[in-house]
C-alpha positions as CSV (number, residue, x, y, z in Angstrom):
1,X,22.2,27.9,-45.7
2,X,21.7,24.6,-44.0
3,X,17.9,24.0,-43.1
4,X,17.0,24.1,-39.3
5,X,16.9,20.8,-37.4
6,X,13.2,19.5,-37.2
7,X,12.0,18.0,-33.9
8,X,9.4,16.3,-32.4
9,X,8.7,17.6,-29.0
10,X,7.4,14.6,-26.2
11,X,5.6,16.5,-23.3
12,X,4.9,14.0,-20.4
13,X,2.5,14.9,-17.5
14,X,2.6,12.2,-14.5
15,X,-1.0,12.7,-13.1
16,X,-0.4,10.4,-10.5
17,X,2.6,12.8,-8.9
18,X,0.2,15.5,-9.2
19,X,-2.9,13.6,-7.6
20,X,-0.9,12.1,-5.0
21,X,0.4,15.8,-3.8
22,X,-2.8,17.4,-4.0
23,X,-4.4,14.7,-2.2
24,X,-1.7,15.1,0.7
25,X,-2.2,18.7,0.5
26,X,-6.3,17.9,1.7
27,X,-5.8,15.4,3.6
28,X,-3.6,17.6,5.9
29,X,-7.2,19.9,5.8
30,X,-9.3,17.1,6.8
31,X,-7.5,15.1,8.8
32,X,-10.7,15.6,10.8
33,X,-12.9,13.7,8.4
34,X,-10.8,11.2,7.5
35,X,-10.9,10.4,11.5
36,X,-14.4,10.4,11.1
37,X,-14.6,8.2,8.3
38,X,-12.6,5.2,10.6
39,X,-9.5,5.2,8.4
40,X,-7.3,6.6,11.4
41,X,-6.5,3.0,12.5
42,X,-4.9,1.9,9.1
43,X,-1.6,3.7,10.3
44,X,1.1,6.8,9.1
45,X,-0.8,9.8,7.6
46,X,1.1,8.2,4.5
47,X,0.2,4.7,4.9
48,X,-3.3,6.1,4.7
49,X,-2.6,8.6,1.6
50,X,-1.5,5.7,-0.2
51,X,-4.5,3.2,0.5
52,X,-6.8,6.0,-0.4
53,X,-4.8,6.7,-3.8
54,X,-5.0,2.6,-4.2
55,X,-8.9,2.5,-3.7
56,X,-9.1,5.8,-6.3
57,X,-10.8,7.2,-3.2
58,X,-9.7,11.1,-2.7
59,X,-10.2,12.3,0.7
60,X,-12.1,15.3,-0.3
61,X,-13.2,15.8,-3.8
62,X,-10.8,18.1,-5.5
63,X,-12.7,21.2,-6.9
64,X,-12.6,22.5,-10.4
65,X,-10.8,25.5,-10.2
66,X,-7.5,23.1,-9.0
67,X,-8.2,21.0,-11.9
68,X,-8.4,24.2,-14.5
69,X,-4.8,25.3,-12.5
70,X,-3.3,22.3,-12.8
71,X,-4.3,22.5,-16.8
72,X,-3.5,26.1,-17.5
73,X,0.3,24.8,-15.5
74,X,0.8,22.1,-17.9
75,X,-0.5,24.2,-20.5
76,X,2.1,26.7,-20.1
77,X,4.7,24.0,-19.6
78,X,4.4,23.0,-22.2
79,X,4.6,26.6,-24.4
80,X,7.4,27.2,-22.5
81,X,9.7,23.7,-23.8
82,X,8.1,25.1,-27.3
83,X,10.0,28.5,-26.7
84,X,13.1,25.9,-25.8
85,X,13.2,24.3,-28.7
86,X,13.2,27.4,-31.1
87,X,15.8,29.0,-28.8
88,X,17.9,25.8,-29.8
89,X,17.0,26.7,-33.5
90,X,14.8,23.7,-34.1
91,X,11.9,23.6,-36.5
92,X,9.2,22.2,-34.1
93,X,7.1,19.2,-36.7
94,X,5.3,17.6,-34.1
95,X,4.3,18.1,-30.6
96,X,2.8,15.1,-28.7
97,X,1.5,14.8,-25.2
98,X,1.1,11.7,-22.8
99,X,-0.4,11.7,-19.4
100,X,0.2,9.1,-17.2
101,X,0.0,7.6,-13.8
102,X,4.0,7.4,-13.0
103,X,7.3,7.2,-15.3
104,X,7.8,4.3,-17.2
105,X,11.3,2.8,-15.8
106,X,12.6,1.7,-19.0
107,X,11.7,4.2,-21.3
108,X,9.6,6.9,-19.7
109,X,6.3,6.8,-22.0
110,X,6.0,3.1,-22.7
111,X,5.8,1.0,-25.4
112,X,3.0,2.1,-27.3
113,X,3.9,5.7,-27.3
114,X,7.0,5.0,-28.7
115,X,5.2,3.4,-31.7
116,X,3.5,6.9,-32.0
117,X,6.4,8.8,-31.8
118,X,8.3,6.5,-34.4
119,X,5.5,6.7,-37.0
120,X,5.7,10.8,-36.2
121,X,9.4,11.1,-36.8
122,X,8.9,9.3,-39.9
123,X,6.0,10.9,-41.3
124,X,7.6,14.5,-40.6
125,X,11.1,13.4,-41.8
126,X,12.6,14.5,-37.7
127,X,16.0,14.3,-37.1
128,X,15.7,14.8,-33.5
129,X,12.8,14.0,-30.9
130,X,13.0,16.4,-27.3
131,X,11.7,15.2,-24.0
132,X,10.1,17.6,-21.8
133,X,11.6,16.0,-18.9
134,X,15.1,14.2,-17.7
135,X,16.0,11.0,-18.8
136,X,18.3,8.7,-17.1
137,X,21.1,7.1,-18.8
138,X,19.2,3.9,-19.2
139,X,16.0,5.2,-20.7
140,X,18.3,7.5,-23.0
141,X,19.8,4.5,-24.0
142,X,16.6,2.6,-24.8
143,X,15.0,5.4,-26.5
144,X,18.0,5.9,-29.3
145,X,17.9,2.2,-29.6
146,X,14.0,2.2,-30.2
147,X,14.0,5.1,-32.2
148,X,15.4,6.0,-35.5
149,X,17.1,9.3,-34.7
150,X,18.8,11.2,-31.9
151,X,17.0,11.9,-28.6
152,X,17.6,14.8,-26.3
153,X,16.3,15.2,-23.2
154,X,15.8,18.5,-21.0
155,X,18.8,19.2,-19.4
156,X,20.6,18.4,-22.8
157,X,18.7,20.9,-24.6
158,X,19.2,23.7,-22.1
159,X,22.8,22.8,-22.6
160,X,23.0,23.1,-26.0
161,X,21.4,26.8,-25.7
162,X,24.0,27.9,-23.0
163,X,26.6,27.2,-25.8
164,X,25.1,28.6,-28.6
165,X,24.7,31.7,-26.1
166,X,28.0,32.1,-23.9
167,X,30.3,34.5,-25.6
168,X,32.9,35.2,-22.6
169,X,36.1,32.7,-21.9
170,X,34.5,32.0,-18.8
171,X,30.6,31.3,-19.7
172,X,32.6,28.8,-22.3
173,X,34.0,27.0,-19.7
174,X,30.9,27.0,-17.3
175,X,28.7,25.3,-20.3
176,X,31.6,22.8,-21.1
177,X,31.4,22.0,-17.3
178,X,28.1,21.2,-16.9
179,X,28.0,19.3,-20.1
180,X,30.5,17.0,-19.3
181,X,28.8,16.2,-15.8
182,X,25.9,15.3,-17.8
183,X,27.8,13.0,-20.2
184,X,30.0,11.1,-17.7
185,X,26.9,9.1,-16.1
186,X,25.4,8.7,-19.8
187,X,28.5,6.4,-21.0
188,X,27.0,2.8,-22.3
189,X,29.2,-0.4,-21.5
190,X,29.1,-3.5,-19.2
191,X,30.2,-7.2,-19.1
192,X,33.6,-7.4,-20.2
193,X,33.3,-3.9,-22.0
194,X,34.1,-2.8,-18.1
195,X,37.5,-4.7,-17.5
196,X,40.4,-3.4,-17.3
197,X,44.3,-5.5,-16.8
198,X,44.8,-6.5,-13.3
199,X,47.8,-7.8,-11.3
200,X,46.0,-10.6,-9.5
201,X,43.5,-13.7,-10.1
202,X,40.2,-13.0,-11.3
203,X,41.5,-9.4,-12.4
204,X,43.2,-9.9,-15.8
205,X,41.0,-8.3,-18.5
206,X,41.1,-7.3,-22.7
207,X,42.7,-4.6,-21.1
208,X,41.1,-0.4,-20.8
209,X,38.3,-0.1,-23.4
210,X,37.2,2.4,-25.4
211,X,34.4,3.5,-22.6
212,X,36.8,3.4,-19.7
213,X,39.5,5.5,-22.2
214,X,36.2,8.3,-23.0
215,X,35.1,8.1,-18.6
216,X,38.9,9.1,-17.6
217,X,39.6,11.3,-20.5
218,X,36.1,12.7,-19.7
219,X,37.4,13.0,-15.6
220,X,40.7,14.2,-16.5
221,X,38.9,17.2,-18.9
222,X,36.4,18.0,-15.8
223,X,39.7,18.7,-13.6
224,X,41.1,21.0,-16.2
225,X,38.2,22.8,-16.6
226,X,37.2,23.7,-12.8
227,X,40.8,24.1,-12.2
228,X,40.6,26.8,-15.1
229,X,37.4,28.4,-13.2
230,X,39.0,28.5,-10.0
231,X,41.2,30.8,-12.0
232,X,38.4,32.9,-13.1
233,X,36.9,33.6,-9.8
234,X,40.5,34.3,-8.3
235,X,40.6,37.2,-10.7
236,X,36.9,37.8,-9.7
237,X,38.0,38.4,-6.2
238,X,41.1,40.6,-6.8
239,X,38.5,43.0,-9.2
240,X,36.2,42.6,-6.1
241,X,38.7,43.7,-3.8
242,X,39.7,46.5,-5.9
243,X,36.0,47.5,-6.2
244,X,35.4,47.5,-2.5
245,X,38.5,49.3,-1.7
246,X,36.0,52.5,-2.8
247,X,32.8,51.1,-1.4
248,X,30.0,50.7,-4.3
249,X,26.9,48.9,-4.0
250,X,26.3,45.8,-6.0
251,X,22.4,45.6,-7.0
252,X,21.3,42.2,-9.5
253,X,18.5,41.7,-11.8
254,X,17.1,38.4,-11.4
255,X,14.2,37.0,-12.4
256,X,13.0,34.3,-14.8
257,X,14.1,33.5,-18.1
258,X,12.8,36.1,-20.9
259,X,11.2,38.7,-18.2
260,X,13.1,41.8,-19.8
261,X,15.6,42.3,-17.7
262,X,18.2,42.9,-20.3
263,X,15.6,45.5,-22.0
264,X,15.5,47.2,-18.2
265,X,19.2,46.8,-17.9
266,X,19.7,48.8,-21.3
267,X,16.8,51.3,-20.1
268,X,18.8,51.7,-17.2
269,X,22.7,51.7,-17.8
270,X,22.6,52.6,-21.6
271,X,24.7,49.7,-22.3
272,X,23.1,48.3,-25.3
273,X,23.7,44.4,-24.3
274,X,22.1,42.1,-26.5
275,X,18.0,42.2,-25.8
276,X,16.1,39.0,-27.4
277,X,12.3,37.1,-27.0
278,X,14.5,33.9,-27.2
279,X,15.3,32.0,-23.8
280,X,18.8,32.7,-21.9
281,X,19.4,35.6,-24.6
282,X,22.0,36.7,-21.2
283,X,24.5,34.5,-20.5
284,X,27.6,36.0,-19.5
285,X,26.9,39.2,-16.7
286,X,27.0,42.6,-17.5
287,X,27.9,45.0,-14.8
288,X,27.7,48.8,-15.4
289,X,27.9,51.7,-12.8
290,X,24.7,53.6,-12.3
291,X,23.6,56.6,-10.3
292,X,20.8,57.0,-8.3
293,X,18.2,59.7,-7.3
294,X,20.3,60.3,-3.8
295,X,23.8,60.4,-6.3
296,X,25.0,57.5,-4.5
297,X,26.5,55.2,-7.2
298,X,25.4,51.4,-7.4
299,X,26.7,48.6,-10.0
300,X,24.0,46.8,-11.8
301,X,24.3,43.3,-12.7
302,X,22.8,41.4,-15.1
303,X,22.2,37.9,-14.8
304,X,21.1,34.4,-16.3
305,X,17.9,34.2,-16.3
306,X,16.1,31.1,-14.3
307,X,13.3,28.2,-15.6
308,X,11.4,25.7,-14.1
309,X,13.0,22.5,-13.0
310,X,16.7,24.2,-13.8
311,X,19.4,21.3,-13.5
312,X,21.4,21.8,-10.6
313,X,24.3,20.7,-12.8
314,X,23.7,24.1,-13.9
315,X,23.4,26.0,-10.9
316,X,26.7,24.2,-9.7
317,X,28.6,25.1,-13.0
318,X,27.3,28.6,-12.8
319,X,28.5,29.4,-9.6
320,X,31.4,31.7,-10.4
321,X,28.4,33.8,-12.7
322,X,26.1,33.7,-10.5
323,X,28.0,35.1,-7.4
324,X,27.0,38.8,-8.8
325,X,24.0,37.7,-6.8
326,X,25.8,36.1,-4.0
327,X,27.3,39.5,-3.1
328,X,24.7,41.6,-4.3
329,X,23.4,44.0,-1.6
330,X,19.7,44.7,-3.0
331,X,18.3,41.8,-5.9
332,X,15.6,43.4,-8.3
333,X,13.7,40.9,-9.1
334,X,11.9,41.1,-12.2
335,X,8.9,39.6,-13.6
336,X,6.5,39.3,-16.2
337,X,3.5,41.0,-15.7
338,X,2.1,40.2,-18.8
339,X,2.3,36.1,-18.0
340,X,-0.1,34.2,-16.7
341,X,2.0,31.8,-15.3
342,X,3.7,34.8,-13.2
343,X,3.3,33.4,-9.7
344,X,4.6,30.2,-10.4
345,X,8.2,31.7,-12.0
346,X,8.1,34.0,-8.9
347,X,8.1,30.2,-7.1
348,X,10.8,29.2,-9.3
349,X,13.3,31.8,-9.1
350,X,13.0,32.0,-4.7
351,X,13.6,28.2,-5.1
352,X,16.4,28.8,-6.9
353,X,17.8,32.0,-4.9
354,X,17.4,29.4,-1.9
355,X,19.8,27.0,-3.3
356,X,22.4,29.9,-3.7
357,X,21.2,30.6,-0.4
358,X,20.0,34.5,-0.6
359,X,16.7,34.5,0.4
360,X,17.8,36.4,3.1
361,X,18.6,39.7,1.0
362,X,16.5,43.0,0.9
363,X,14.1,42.2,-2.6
364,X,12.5,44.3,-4.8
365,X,10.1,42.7,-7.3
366,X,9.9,44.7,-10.7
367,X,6.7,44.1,-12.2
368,X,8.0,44.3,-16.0
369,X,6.2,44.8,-19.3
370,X,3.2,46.2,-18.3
371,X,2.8,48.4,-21.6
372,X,1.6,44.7,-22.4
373,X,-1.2,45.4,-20.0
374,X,-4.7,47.1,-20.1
375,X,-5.0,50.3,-18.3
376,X,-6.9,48.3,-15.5
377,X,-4.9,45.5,-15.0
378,X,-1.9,48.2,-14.9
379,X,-3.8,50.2,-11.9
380,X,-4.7,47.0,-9.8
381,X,-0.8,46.0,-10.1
382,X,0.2,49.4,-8.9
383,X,-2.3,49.1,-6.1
384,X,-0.2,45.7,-4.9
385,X,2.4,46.3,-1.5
386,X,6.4,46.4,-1.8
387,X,6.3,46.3,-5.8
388,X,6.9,48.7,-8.4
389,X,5.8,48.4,-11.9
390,X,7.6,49.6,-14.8
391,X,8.3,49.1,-18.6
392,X,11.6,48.6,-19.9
393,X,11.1,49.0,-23.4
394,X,9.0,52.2,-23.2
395,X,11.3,53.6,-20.3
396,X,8.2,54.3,-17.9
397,X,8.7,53.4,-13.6
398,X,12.5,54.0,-14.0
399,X,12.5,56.9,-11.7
400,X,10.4,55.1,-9.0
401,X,12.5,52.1,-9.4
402,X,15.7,54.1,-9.1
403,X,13.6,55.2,-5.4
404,X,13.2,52.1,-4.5
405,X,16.9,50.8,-4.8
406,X,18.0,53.9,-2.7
407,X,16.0,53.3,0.0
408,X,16.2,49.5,0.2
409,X,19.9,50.2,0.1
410,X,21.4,49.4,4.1
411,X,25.2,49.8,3.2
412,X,26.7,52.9,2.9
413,X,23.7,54.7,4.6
414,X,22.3,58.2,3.5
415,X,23.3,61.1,6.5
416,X,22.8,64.7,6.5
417,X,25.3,67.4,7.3
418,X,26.1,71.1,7.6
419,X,28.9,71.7,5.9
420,X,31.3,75.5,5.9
421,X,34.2,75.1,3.8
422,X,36.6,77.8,2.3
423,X,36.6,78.4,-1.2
424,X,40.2,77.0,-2.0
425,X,38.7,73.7,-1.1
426,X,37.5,73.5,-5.0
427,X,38.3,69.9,-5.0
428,X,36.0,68.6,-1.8
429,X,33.5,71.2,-3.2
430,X,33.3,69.7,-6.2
431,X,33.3,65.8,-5.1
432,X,30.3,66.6,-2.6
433,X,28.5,68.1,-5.6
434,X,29.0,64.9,-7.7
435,X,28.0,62.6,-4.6
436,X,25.6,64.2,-3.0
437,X,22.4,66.0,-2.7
438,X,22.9,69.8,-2.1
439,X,20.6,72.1,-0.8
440,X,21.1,76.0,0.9
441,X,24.2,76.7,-0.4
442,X,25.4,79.9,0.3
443,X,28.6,82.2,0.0
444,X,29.5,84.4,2.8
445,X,33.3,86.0,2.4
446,X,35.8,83.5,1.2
447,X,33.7,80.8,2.9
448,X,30.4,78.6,1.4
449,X,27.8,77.1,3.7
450,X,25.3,74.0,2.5
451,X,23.7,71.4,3.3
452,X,24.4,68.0,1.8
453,X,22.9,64.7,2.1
454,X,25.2,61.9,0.4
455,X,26.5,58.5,1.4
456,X,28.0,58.2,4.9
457,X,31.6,57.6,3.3
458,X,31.3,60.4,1.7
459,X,30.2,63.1,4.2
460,X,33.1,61.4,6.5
461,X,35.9,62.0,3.8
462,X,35.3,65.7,4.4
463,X,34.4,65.5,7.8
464,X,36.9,68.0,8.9
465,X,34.5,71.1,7.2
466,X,31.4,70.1,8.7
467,X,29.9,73.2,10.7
468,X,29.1,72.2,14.3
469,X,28.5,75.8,15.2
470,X,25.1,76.4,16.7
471,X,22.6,77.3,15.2
C-alpha cells in the first residue's frame, strides 16, 4: 500500500487585522476619551483608528484576558487545519507558524519564511506544503515556483475532502463544480501566451494556446455540469411535491463540522449512515421519517457539516444539498459541548445559515457529547435557556429532544377533538391510533367515544365523526 502523502502545514496569523479590529471595537467604547485626549480634530473615526494604529498607540490598553482569547482562537485554528489535513489522509511532518502585521502580496509569508519552509520540506522529505489560509492565483503561482513541491491552499484542501467524501451522482457533481470555479482564475499565461487569431490590425496572433484551449474547455465543463444540477434539483422538486402532497414536516441537523450529528441522526432514525471523528464524514443528505412524542411524523435531514472561513464557492456549489435546510421547518442545531472553541462555531454556522438566508427559522441548539463532560459542567449546561443537552452516542436527551421538535413545530399544528365513530369505521379507527394521541376511549353499543389529540390534517380527515354533542 502506497504511503500517505507527507505535508508541511503553514499556519499564518495577521496580528495586524486582529489589532486593528479590536482597537475599533474600544474605540467605539471610548470615543469619550479619545475626545478628551484632543484627537477628535484629526478627522473620520477611521482616519483616527489608523493614526493611532501608525503611532502603536491603542486607545485603551487591551486587557489580558482578550489577548489569552485571541491565543486559545488561533490555537484552536490551528488544531482544527491539523484535523484537515488528516481528513485529506496526509501524514502531518511539520507544522510552522508565522505571525505578522498584514499578508505579504506576493507570496503571503515573505521571503524569509519561505527559506524556512524550503529547508523543512527538505529535511522531512514533503511532498506537499498546506496553507492555512487562501491564496490568490498569483501567490500560488510564486510559491510553486519558490518551492520544490506542490502547494495547496485552504479551499483546495477542503476540496479535495469533499471528493474523497461524496458518494451520491449528485455530491460528485457539486465537488466537481466548485473545483473547477476554483481552477479557472488559477490558470498561468500572459504576453503573447494570451493571443488568439484576429480578423483585423493589431489582432492577428500564434493563434488559441494551450491556456486559452484549458479556460474554455474549463467554461464549457462548468455549463455541463450546472446544467446537469439543474437536473438534480428538478427531480428534487417533483419528490418535494410528492412529499407535500401528504403534508410532513422537514426538520435539519446543522451544526459545525464533526459535532455528532450523524451519531444523533443514527441515535435517532436507526439508519446506520456512516459516523466518523474525521471532518465532512456527511456529505451527501440523509433523510429518514421519524415519529415524534405527539405521533406526528417529521423527516430528518442530515446535512454537511460547516467550518470556519467556508469558501462561498462551496456554499454556492452546495446549494441544491443544502436546500434540506432551505425548506426545513425546525433546524436542530448541534454543537459540541465538549469544545472549547463552542461559541465561536455557534458564530460560524449563523453566519453561514445567513448567507442561505434562514436565520429567520424556529432553532433548536442541541448541546451534543456531553458524556464528554463532568457531572458539573453537564448540570450548569442543563441549567442554560432554549437548549437541550443530549448524547448521541450513549442515546441520553433523545426523548426531551423529540419534545422539543414537537413543540417548536408551527405547521401542521397539534388540536384536540371528541371523536364518536361506529365500529365499521375500522379503517379511520385505526389511522387516528397511528397518528395521534388517544386518551378515554370507550365502547358504548356499536359506537366508540375518545379523545384524540393529533395533527390538524389529521383530525380534519375524519372530521365528519367528531362529537359536537354537549357535554
Amino acid at each position: 500500500m502506497a504511503r500517505p502523502e507527507r505535508a508541511v502545514l503553514v499556519a499564518v496569523e495577521f496580528t495586524g487585522e486582529r489589532r486593528r479590529q479590536s482597537a475599533a471595537a474600544r474605540l467605539a467604547k471610548s470615543s469619550a476619551a479619545v475626545v478628551a485626549r484632543g484627537r477628535s480634530s484629526a478627522g473620520t473615526p477611521e482616519d483616527v483608528l489608523d493614526d493611532m494604529l501608525r503611532e502603536g498607540d491603542d486607545p485603551v490598553p487591551e486587557s489580558q484576558a482578550a489577548e489569552r482569547s485571541a491565543g486559545l482562537d488561533f490555537e484552536a485554528s490551528l488544531a482544527e487545519f491539523q484535523e484537515l489535513a488528516k481528513s485529506a489522509g496526509a501524514e502531518v511532518a511539520a507544522t510552522l507558524v508565522q505571525r505578522r502585521a498584514r499578508p505579504d502580496a506576493a507570496t503571503l509569508v515573505g521571503t524569509g519564511k519561505i527559506e524556512e519552509i524550503e529547508g523543512v520540506v527538505a529535511s522531512t522529505e514533503a511532498d506537499l506544503v498546506l496553507f492555512d489560509h487562501d491564496l490568490t492565483p498569483s501567490q500560488l503561482r510564486n510559491l510553486e515556483a519558490s518551492l520544490p513541491c506542490r502547494v495547496i491552499d485552504r479551499t483546495q484542501l477542503i476540496l479535495d475532502i469533499f471528493a474523497r467524501h461524496a458518494r451520491t451522482r449528485e455530491g460528485q457533481l457539486q465537488v466537481e463544480l466548485a473545483q473547477l470555479e476554483y481552477q479557472l482564475p488559477r490558470l498561468a499565461g500572459k504576453g503573447k501566451a494570451m493571443s488568439q487569431l484576429g480578423g483585423g490590425i493589431g489582432t492577428r496572433g500564434p493563434g488559441e494556446t494551450k491556456l486559452e484551449t484549458d479556460r474554455r474547455r474549463i467554461r464549457l465543463r462548468i455549463d455541463h455540469v450546472k446544467g446537469q444540477l439543474e437536473s438534480v434539483r428538478s427531480i428534487r422538486r417533483q419528490q418535494r411535491q410528492r412529499r407535500e402532497a401528504v403534508p410532513v414536516p422537514v426538520v435539519a441537523l446543522v451544526g459545525y463540522t464533526n459535532a455528532g450529528k450523524s451519531t444523533l441522526f443514527n441515535a435517532l432514525t436507526s439508519a446506520g449512515v456512516l459516523e466518523s471523528e474525521r471532518m465532512f464524514a456527511t456529505l451527501d443528505p440523509k433523510l429518514k421519517q421519524i415519529q415524534l412524542p405527539s405521533r406526528r411524523k417529521v423527516l430528518l435531514s442530515d446535512t454537511v457539516g460547516f467550518i470556519r472561513n467556508l469558501p462561498h464557492t462551496l456554499v454556492t456549489s452546495f446549494r441544491a444539498t443544502l436546500e434540506e435546510v432551505e425548506r426545513a421547518e425546525v433546524l436542530l442545531h448541534v454543537r459540541d459541548a465538549s469544545s472549547e472553541a463552542m461559541d465561536e462555531q455557534k458564530a460560524e454556522v449563523e453566519k453561514v445559515l445567513a448567507e442561505l438566508e434562514v436565520s429567520g427559522k424556529p432553532v433548536i441548539e442541541v448541546l451534543n457529547k456531553v458524556d464528554l463532560l463532568g457531572a458539573e459542567d453537564r448540570e450548569r449546561l442543563r441549567s442554560g435557556p432554549g437548549s437541550v443537552t443530549v448524547s448521541g452516542l450513549e442515546g441520553t436527551g433523545l426523548a426531551e429532544l423529540l419534545g422539543a421538535i414537537d413543540r417548536a413545530l408551527v405547521i401542521d399544528p397539534l388540536t384536540e377533538a371528541e371523536f364518536r365513530l361506529p365500529q365499521s369505521e375500522g379503517a379511520a379507527l385505526a389511522a387516528l391510533e397511528a397518528g395521534a394521541v388517544i386518551a378515554n376511549k370507550r365502547f358504548e353499543g356499536n359506537l366508540v367515544y375518545l379523545r384524540a389529540v393529533g395533527p390538524a390534517s389529521l383530525v380534519g380527515r375524519f372530521r365528519r365523526f367528531i362529537d359536537r354533542s354537549p357535554a
